[in-house]
C-alpha positions in Angstrom: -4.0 -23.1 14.7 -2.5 -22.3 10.7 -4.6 -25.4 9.8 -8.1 -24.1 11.2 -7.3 -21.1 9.6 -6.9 -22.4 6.0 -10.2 -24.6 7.2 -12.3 -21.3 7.8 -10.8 -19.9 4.5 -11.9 -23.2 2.5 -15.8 -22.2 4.0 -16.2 -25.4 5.3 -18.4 -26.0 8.1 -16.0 -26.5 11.4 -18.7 -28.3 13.5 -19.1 -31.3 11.0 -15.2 -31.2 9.7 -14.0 -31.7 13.1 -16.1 -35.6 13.5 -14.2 -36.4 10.4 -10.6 -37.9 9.6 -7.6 -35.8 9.7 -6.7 -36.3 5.9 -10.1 -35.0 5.7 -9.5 -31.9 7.2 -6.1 -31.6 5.6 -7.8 -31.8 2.1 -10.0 -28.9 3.1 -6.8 -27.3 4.9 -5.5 -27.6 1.7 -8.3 -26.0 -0.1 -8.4 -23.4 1.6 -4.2 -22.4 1.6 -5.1 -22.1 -1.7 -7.7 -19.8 -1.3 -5.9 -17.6 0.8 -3.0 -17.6 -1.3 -4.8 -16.4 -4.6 -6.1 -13.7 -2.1 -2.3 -12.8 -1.2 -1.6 -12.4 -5.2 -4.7 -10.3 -5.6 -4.0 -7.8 -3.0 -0.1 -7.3 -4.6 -1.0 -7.1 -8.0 -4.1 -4.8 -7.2 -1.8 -2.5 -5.2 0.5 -2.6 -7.8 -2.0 -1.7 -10.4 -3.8 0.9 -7.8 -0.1 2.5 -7.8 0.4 3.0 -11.3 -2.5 5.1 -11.3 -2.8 7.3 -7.9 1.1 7.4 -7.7 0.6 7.2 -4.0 2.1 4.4 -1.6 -1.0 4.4 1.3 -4.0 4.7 -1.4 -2.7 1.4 -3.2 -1.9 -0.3 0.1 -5.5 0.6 1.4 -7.3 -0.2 -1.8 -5.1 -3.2 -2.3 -5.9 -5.1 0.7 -9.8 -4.2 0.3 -9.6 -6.1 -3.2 -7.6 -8.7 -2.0 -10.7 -9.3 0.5 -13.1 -8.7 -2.1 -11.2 -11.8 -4.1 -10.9 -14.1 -0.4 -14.7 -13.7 -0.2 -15.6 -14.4 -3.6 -13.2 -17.5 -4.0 -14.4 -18.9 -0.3 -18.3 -18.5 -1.6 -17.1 -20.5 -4.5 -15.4 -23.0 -2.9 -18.2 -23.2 -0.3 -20.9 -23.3 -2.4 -19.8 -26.6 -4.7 -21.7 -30.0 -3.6 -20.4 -33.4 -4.3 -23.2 -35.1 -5.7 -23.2 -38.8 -7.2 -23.0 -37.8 -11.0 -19.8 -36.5 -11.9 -21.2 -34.5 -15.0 -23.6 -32.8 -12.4 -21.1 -31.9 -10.6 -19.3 -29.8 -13.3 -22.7 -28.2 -14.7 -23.0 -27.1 -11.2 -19.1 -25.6 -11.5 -19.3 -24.3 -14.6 -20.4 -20.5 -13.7 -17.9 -20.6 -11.0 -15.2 -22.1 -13.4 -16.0 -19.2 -15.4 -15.7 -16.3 -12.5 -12.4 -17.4 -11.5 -11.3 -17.3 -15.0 -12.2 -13.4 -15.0 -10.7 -13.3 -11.9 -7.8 -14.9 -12.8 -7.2 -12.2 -15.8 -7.9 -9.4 -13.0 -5.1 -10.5 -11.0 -2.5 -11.9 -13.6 -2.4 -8.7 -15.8 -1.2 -6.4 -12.6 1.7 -8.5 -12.2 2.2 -9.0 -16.0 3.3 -5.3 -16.1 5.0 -5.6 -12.8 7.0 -8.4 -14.1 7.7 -6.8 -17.6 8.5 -3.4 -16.4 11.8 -3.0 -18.2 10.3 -4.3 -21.6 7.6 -1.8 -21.2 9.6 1.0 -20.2 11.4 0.5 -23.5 8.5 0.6 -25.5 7.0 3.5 -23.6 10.1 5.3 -24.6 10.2 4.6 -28.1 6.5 6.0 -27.9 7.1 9.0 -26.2 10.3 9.9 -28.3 7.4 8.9 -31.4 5.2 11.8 -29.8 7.5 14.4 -29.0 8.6 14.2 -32.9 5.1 14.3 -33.5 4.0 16.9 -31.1 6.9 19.4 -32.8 5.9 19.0 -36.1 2.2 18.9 -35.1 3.3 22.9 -33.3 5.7 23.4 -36.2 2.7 23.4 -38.9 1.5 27.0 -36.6 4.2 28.9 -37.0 6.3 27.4 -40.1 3.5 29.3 -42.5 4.3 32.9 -40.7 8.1 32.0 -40.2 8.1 31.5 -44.3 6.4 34.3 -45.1 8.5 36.6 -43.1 12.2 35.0 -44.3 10.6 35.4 -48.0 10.2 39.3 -46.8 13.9 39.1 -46.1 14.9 37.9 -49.1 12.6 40.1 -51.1 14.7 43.3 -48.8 18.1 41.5 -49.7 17.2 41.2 -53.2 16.1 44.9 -53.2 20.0 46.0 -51.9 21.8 43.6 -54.2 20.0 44.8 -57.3 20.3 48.5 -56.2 23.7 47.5 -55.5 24.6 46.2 -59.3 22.8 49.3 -60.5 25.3 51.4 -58.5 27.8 49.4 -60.1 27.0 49.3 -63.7 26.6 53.4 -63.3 30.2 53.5 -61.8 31.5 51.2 -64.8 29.7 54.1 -66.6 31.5 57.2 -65.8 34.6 55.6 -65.4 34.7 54.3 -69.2 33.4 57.8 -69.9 36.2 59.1 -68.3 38.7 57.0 -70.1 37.2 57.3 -73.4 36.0 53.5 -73.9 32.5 54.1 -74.5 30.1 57.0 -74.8 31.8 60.4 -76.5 35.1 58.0 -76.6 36.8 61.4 -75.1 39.8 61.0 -72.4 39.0 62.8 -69.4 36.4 64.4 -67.2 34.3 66.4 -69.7 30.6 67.8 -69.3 29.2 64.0 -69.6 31.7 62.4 -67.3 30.5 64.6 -64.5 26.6 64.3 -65.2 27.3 60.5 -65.2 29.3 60.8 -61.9 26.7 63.0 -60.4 23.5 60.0 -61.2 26.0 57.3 -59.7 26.8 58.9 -56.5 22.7 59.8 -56.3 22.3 56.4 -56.6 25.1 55.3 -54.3 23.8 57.8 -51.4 20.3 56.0 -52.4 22.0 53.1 -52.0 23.0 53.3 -48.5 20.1 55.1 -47.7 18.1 51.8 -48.8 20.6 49.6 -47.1 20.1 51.4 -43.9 16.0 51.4 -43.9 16.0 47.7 -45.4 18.8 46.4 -42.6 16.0 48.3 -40.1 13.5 46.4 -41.9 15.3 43.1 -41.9 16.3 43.5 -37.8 12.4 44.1 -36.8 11.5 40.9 -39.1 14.2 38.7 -37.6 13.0 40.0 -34.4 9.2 38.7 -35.8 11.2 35.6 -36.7 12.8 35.1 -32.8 9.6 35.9 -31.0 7.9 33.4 -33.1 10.7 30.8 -32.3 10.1 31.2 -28.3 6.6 30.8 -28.4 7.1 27.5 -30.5 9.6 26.7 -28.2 7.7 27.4 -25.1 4.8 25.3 -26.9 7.1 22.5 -27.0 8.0 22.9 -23.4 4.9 23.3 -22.4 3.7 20.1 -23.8 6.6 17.7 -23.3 5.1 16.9 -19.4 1.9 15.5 -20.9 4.3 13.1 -23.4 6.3 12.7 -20.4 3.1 11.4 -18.2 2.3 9.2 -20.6 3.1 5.9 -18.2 -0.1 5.2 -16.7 -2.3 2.0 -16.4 -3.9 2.0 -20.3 -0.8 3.5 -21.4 1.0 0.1 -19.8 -1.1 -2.1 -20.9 -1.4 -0.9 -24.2 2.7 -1.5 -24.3 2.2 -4.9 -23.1 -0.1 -6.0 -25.9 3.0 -4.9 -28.4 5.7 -7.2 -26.7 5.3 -11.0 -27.5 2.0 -12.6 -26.1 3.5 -16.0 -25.6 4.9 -15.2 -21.9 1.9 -13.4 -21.0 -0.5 -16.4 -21.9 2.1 -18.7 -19.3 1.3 -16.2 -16.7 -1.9 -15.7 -17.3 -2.3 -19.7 -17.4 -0.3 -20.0 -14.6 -2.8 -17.9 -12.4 -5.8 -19.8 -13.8 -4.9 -22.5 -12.4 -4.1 -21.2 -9.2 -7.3 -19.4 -9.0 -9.2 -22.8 -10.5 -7.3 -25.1 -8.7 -9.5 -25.2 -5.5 -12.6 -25.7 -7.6 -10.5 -28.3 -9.7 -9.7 -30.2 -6.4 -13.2 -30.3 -5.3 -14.3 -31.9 -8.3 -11.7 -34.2 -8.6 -11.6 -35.4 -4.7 -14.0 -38.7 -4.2 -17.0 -37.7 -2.0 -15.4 -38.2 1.5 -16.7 -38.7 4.8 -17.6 -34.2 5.3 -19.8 -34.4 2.1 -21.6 -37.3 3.7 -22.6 -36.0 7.0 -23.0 -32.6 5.2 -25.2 -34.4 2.9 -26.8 -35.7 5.9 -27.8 -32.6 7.8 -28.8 -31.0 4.3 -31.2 -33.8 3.9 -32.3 -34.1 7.6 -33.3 -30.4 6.9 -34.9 -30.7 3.9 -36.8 -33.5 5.4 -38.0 -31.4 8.9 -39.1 -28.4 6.5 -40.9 -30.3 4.2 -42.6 -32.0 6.7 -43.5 -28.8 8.6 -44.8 -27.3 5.3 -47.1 -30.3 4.8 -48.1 -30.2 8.1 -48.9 -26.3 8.2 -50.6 -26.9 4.9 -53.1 -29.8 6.8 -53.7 -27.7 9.4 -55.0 -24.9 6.7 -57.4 -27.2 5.1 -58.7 -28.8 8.4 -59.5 -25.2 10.1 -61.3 -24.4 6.2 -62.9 -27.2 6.2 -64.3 -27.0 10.1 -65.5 -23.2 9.7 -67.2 -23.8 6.4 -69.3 -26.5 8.7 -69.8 -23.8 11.3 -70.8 -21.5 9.2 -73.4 -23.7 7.7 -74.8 -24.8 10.6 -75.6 -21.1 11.9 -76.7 -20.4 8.7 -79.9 -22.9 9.5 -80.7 -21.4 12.5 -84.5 -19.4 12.6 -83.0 -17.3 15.7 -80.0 -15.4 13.4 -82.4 -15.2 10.4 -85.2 -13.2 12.2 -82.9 -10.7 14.0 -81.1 -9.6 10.6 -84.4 -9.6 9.2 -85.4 -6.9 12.0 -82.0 -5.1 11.1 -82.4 -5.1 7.5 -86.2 -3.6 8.0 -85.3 -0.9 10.3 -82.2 -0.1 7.6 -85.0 0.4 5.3 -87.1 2.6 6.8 -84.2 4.7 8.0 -83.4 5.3 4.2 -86.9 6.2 3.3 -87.2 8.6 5.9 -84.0 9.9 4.8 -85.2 10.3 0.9 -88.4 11.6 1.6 -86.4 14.4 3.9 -84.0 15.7 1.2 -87.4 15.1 -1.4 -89.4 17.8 0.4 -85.9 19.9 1.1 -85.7 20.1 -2.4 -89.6 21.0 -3.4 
């Protein structure tokens, strides 16, 4: 039972297979396990594939299985379709485009399983890539608010700088008074005279201006910081925002595009590996002497060829005879005085009808 089954899946033809040997049919048995097999490998790797991209178990099972068929059919056709013929070149010009389909479907179904079996390696250089882009992605988001957040801290500054240098004024007028009142500098008289007091009266207008600039500027500073904050969630939720696109980055291109970075000697073994599973059917076939199936297949092909040429040839005498006998008949009543003077009476009474019918519209028109 397993071995008709691998027989239908190498496409050979069952009714001449069975008159043969059984190493015969186990060649073809053979053939076609293989066939089947590389179907089996499609069908994982394409589910596998299909699920990195949907992210959903039944769509990559159902789409999976529909491949894998699409691969069965196309391997069987090529199997099926090579002859043995008598000249082994012949044999592999006749292979050649078929060589070359299983190699594309060879790299179909290998590079699926590639990723599957490299997952780990490709998780780590997805990783590296997606810390790479979240770096990115916050300076990229910085560059919109780093130009406002500067210009609002140089604000501060400039409102801190205002305080300090009010602040050493208040200071130098205190240092003022003081020396005034001790007779170090200015009228050089001890005590609080007439000049001590208008200097003490200009530093504490200048203190209470002090505090009074303090107060608006420490307002100021709080509704700028406040600027400063708001500014800082927005970048923040940006960031947030963002981070599941970077996050999402795993898919199919993104996968692949990781595998081409990791060392391409174990990929070509893979990918080798499946090329000669995939060719190996054809390879069999060409290598395998002609055997007692492509004889008898041979056989009926010819004995085919033969019936329809000779039906073609015989369809094509029976088209020149029947020519060749109504050009005779039509010859012969061609002599005969009987046909001539009846369309003679036909073509004169045609003629007269039209003259009757020109000299009608003739006088209509008069």
């Amino acid at each position: 039972m397993l071995q008709r089954f691998f027989i239908f899946c190498s496409g050979a033809d069952t009714d001449i297979l069975e008159d043969c040997s059984a190493g015969e049919q186990t060649k073809y048995a053979g053939i076609g396990a293989t066939v089947f097999f590389t179907a089996v490998m499609a069908t994982i790797a394409s589910a596998y594939a299909l699920y990195t991209v949907f992210d959903h178990y039944f769509t990559a099972i159902v789409f999976g299985f529909i491949w894998g068929l699409l691969i069965f059919n196309l391997d069987r056709f090529i199997v099926s379709t090579i002859k043995k013929r008598d000249n082994f070149f012949d044999e592999l010009l006749q292979a050649t485009p078929r060589i070359a389909l299983a190699i594309i479907i060879a790299i179909v179904i290998a590079k699926p399983l590639e990723l599957k079996i490299f997952e780990k390696e490709i998780n780590q250089v997805l990783l590296e890539e997606k810390n790479d882009m979240t770096l990115a992605n916050k300076d990229q988001l910085a560059l919109q608010y780093t130009p406002s957040i500067t210009t609002l801290n140089t604000e501060i500054e400039t409102l801190k700088k205002e305080v300090v240098d009010k602040e050493a004024e208040v200071n130098a007028l205190y240092e003022t008074y003081i020396a005034e009142a001790e007779g170090r500098k200015g009228t050089e008289l001890i005590g609080k005279g007439p000049v001590y007091k208008e200097k003490r009266d200009k530093h504490d207008a200048e203190l209470a201006a002090l505090q009074a600039l303090r107060t608006t500027n420490a307002e100021k500073i709080a509704a700028i910081e406040a600027q400063i904050g708001t500014l800082a969630t927005e970048y923040q939720t940006k960031v947030a925002s963002t981070q599941p696109v970077i996050d999402g980055f795993d898919g199919l291109m993104a996968r692949v595009n990781a595998l081409d970075k990791l060392p391409w000697l174990p990929s070509l073994f893979i990918f080798l590996l499946f090329l000669a599973i995939e060719t190996s059917p054809i390879i069999a076939k060409l290598l395998s002497p002609k055997g007692a199936y492509d004889l008898k297949l041979d056989e009926q092909e010819s004995a085919v060829k033969s019936w329809v040429t000779q039906q073609k040839g015989q369809r094509d005498v029976l088209v020149t005879t029947d020519r060749d006998v109504n050009n005779r008949v039509y010859a012969d009543i061609a002599e005969e005085q009987e046909l001539y003077d009846y369309k003679r009476k036909k073509a004169r009474e045609l003629m007269q009808l039209q003259a009757d019918a020109f000299y009608k519209k003739q006088k209509s028109v008069l």
